[in-house]
Residue frames as a rotation matrix with the C-alpha (Angstrom) as fourth column:
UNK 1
0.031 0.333 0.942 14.29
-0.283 -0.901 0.328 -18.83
0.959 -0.277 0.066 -16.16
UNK 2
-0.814 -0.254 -0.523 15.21
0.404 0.400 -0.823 -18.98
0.418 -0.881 -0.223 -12.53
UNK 3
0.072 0.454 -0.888 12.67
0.906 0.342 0.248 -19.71
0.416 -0.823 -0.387 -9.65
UNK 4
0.076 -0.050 0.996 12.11
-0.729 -0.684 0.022 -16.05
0.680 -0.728 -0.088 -7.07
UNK 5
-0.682 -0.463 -0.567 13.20
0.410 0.400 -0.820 -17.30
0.606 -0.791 -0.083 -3.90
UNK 6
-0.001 0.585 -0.811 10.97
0.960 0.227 0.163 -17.09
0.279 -0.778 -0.562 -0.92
UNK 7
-0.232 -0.352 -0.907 12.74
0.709 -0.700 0.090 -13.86
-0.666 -0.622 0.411 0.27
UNK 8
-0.993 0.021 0.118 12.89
0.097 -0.440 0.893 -12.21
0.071 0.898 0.435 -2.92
UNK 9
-0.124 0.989 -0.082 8.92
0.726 0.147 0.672 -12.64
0.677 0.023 -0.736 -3.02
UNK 10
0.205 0.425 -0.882 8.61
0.932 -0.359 0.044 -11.25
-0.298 -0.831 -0.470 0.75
UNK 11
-0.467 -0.443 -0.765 10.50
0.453 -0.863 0.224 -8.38
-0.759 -0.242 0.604 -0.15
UNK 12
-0.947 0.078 0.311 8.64
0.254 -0.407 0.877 -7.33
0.195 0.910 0.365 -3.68
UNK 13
0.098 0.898 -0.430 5.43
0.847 0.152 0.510 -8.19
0.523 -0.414 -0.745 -1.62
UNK 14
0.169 -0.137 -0.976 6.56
0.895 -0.393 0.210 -5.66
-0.412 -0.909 0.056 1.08
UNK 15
-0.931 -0.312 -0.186 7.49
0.204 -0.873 0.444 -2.83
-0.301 0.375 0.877 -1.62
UNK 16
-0.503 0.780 0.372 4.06
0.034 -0.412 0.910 -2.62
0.864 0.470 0.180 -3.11
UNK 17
0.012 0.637 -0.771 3.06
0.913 0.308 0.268 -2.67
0.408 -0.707 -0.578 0.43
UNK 18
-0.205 -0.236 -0.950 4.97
0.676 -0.736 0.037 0.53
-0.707 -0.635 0.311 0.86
UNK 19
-0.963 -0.181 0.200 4.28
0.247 -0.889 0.385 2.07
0.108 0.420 0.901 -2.24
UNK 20
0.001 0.931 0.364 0.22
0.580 -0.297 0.758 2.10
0.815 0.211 -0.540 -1.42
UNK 21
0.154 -0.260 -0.953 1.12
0.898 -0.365 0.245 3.48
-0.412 -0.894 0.177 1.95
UNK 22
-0.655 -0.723 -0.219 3.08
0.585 -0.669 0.459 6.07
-0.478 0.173 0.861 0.04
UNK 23
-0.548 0.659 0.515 -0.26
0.628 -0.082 0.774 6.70
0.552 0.748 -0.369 -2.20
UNK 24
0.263 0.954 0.147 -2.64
0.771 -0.299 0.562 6.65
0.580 -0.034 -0.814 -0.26
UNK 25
-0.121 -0.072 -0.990 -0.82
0.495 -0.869 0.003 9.86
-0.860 -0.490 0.141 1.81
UNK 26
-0.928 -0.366 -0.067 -0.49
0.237 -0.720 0.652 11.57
-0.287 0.590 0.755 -1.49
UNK 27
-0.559 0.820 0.125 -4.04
0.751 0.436 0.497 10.58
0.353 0.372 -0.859 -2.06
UNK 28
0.635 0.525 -0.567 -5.65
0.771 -0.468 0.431 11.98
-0.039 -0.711 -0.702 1.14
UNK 29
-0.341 -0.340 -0.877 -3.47
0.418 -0.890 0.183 15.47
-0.842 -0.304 0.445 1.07
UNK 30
-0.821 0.392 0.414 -4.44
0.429 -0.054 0.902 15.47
0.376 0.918 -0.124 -3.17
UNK 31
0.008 0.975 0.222 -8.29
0.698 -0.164 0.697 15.13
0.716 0.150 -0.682 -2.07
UNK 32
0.143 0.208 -0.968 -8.10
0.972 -0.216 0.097 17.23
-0.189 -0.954 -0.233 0.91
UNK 33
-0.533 -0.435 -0.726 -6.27
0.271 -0.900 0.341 20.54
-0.802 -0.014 0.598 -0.27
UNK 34
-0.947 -0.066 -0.315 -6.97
-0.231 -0.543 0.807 20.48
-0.224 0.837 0.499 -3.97
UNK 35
-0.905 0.421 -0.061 -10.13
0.070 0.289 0.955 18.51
0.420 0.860 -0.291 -4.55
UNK 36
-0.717 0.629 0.300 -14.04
-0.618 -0.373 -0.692 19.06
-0.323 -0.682 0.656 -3.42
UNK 37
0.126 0.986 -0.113 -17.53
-0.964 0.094 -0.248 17.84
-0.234 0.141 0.962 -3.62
UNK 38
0.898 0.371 0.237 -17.92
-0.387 0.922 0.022 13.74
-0.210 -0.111 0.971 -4.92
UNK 39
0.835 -0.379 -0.400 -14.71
-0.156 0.534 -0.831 13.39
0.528 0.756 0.386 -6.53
UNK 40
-0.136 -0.597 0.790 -13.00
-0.882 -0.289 -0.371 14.20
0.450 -0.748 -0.488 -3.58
UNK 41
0.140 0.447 0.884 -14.75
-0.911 0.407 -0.061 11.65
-0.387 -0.797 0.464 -2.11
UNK 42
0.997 0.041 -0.067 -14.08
-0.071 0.831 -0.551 8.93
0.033 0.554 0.832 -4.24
UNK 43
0.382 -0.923 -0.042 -10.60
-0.241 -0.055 -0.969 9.91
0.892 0.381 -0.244 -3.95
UNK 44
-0.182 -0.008 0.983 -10.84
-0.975 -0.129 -0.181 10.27
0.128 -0.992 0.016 -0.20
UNK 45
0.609 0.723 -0.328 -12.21
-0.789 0.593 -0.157 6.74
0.081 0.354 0.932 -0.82
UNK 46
0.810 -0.390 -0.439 -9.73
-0.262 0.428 -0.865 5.42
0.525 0.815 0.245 -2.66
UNK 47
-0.136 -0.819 0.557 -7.06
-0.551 -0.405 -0.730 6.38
0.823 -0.406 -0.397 -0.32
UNK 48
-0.059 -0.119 0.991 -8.13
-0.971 0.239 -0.029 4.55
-0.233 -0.964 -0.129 2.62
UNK 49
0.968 0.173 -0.183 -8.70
-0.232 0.896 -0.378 1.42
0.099 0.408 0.908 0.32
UNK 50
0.397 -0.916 -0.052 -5.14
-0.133 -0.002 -0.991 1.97
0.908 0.401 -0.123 -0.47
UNK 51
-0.244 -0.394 0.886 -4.07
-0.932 -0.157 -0.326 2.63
0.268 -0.905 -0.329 3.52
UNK 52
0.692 0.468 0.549 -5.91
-0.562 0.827 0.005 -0.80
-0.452 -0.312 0.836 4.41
UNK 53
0.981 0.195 0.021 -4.20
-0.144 0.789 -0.598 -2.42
-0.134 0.583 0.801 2.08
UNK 54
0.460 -0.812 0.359 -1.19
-0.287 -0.518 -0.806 -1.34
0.841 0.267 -0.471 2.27
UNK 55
-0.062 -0.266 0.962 -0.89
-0.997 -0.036 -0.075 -1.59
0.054 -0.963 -0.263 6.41
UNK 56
0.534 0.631 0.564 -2.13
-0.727 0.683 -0.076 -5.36
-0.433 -0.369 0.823 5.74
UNK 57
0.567 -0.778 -0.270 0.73
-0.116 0.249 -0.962 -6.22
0.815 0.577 0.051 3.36
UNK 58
-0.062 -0.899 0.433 2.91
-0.558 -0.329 -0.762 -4.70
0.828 -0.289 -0.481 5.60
UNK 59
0.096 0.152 0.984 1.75
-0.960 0.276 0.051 -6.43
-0.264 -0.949 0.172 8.73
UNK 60
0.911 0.323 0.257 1.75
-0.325 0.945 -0.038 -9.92
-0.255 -0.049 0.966 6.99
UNK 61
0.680 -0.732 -0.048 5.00
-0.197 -0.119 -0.973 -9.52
0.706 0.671 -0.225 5.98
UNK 62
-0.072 -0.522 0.850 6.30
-0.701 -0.580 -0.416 -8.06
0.710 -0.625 -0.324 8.79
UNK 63
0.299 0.245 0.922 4.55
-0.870 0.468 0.158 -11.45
-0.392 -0.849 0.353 11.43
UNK 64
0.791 0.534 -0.298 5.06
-0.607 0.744 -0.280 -13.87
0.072 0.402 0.913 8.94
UNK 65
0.460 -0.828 0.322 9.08
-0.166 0.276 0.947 -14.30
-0.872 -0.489 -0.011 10.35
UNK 66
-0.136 -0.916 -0.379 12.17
-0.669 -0.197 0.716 -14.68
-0.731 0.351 -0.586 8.89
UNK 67
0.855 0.516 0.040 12.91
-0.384 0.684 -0.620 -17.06
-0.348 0.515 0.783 5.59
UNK 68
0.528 -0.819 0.225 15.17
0.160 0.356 0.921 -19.21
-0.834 -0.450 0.319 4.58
């Protein structure tokens, strides 16, 4: 079984960075339009967990410079 490569890594790292990005918008418009009262909120929640996390991926990726 062969070894991921450094790059390879950054770059799987960097997709799940974009797909919570990608969430948490679907999230927040989800709780906003369709949903009310606590569960909203937990969703509404959820979603900025997801945005945080997501923007931090992407930023460590994104400073951590080029590989070889």
């Amino acid at each position: 079984m062969n070894a991921l490569s450094v790059s390879m890594l950054m770059m799987y790292i960097s997709f799940v960075g974009m797909f919570l990005l990608i969430l948490a918008t679907g999230l927040i418009v989800w709780s906003r339009t369709k949903l009310r009262g606590w569960f909203g909120s937990i969703i509404t929640f959820l979603a900025y967990i997801s945005l945080v996390s997501g923007a931090l991926i992407i930023l460590y990726v994104t400073f951590s410079g080029p590989t070889r």
